[in-house]
C-alpha positions in Angstrom: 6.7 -3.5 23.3 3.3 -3.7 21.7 2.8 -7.1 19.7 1.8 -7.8 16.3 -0.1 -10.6 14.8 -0.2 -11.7 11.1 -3.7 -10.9 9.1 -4.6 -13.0 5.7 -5.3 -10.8 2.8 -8.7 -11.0 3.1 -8.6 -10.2 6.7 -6.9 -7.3 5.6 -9.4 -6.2 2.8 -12.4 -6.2 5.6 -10.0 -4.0 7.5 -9.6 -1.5 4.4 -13.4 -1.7 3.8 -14.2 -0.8 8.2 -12.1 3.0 7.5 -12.1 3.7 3.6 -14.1 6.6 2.8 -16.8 4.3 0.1 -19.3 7.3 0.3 -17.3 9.0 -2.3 -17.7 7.8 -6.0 -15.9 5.5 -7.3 -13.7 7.7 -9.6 -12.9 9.8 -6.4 -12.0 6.8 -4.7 -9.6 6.4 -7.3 -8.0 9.5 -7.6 -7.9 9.4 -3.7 -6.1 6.4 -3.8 -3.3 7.7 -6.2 -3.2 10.9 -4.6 -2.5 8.8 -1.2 -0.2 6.4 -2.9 2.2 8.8 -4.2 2.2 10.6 -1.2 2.6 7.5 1.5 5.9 6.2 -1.3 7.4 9.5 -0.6 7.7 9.6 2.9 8.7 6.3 3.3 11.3 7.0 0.8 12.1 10.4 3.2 12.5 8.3 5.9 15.1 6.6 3.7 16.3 9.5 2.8 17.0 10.2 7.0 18.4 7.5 7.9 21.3 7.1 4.8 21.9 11.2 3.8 20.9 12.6 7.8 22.1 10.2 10.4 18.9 9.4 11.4 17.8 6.5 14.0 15.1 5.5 11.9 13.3 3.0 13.5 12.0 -0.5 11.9 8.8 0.7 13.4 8.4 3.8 11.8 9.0 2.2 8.2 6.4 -0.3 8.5 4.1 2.5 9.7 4.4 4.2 6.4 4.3 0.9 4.8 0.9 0.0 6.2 -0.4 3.4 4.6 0.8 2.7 0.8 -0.8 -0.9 1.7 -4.1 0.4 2.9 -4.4 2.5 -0.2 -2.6 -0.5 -2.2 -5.8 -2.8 -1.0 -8.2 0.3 -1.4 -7.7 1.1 -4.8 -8.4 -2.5 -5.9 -11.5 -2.3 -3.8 -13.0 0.9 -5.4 -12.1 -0.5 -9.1 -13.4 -3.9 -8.6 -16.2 -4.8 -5.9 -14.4 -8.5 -5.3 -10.3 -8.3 -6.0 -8.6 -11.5 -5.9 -7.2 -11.1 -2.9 -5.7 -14.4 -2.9 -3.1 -13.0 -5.5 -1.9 -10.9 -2.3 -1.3 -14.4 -0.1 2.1 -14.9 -1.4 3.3 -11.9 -0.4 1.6 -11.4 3.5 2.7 -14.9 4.4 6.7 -14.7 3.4 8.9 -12.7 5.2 10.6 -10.0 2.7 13.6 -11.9 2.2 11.6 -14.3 1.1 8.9 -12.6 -1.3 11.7 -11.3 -3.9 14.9 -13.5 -5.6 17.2 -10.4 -7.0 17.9 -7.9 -4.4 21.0 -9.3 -3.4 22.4 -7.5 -6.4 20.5 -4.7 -6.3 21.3 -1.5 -4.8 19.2 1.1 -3.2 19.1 3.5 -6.4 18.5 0.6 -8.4 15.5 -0.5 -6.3 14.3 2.9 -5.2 13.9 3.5 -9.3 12.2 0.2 -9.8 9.9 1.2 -6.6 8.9 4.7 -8.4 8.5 3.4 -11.3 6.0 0.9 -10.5 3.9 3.1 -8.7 3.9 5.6 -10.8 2.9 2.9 -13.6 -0.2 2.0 -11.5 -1.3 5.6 -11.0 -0.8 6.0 -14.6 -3.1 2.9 -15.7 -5.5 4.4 -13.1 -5.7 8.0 -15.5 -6.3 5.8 -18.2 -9.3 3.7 -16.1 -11.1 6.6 -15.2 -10.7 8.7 -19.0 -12.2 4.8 -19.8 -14.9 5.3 -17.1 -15.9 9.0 -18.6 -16.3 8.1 -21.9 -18.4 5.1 -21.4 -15.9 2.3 -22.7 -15.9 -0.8 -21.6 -13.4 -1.1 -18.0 -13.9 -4.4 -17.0 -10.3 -5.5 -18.6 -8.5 -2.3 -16.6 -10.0 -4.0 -13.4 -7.4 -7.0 -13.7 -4.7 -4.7 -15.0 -4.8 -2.2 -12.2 -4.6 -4.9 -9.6 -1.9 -6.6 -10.8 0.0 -3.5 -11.2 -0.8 -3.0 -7.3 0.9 -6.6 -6.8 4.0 -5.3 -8.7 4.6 -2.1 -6.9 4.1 -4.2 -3.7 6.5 -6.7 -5.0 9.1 -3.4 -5.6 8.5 -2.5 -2.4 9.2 -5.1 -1.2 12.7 -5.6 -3.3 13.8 -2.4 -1.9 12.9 -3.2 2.0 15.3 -6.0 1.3 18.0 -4.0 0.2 18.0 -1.9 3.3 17.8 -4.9 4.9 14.0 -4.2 6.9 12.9 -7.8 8.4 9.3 -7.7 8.0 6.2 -9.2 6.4 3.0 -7.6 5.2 0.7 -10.0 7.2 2.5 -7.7 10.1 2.4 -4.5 8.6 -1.4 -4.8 8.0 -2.3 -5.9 11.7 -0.5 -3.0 12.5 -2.4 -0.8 10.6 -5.3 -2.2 11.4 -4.6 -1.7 14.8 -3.9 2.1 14.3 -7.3 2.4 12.4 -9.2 0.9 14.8 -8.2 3.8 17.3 -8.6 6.4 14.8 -11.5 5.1 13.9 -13.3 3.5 16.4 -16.6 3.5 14.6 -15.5 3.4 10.9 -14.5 6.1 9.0 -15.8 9.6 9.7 -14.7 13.2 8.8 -15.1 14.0 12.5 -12.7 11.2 13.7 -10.1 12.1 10.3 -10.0 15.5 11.2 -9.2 14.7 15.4 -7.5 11.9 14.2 -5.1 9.9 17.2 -2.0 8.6 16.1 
């Protein structure tokens, strides 16, 4: 069984920077990003979905594959919006385990958390559309840089919440080494639109 260490948040971010498309502007960085965000929610809500409606052995594995993608793109957006994000708002969350990171979900239950999970990531990708009308029109963006990363931290938080209630042991110091690690592969040399279109699992 192939082993996993624990990255930093910064660790991560350099990680983000090695395979994130930064050729394209900024604002279609951003609009990547939510386009990737709502997309990388959903199918680890499917998986979900699989394992509680289908009967499905979903693996721990395979949710903290799609939870390394909505982090990627978690880490990228805050990258393309603000050249140096505090990443040291991210440290609580990488070094806790789950159970740890959040106080409620005990009570919760999965609709309950799934909500709060769509809801905040739907919030960030709606503060985005506001960031970039901002950007267009010349106005001054510097305040959304703040607000869209610690929108990111609460959708991660949610996340989070909702891993607990389906009772996923993890951390996010994990899940990022293990994306990193899948990167690497499909990327050996950074990103390229050669490598993403043959890309290796």
């Amino acid at each position: 069984m192939e082993s996993f260490e624990s990255l930093t948040p910064n660790e991560f971010a350099n990680s983000v920077k090695r395979t994130a498309n930064s050729s394209l502007p900024v604002t279609s960085q951003v609009i990547n990003c939510c386009f990737a965000l709502a997309e990388e929610y959903g199918e680890f809500i499917g998986l979900l979905k699989k394992a509680i409606y289908h009967d499905h052995d979903v693996k721990e594995a395979d949710y903290e594959k799609e939870l390394g993608d909505i982090l990627f793109y978690s880490f990228w957006l805050c990258q393309a919006i603000d050249d140096k994000p505090a990443n040291i708002a991210f440290a609580h969350l990488f070094a806790k385990e789950f159970l740890d990171v959040t106080e409620r979900s005990m009570g919760s239950s999965i609709p309950a958390a799934f909500a709060d999970g769509h809801s905040a990531i739907h919030s960030t990708i709606a503060r985005c559309n506001a960031y970039l009308i901002a950007w267009r029109r010349g106005y001054d963006i510097d305040v959304f840089k703040m607000e869209v990363e610690g929108l990111v931290l609460h959708h991660l938080r949610a996340i989070t919440e909702l891993c607990n209630v389906i009772g996923l042991k993890s951390t996010w110091g994990k899940i990022a080494h293990m994306n990193q690690q899948k990167l690497l592969k499909r990327y050996p040399r950074g990103f390229s639109t050669t490598d993403s279109k043959n890309r290796v699992e």
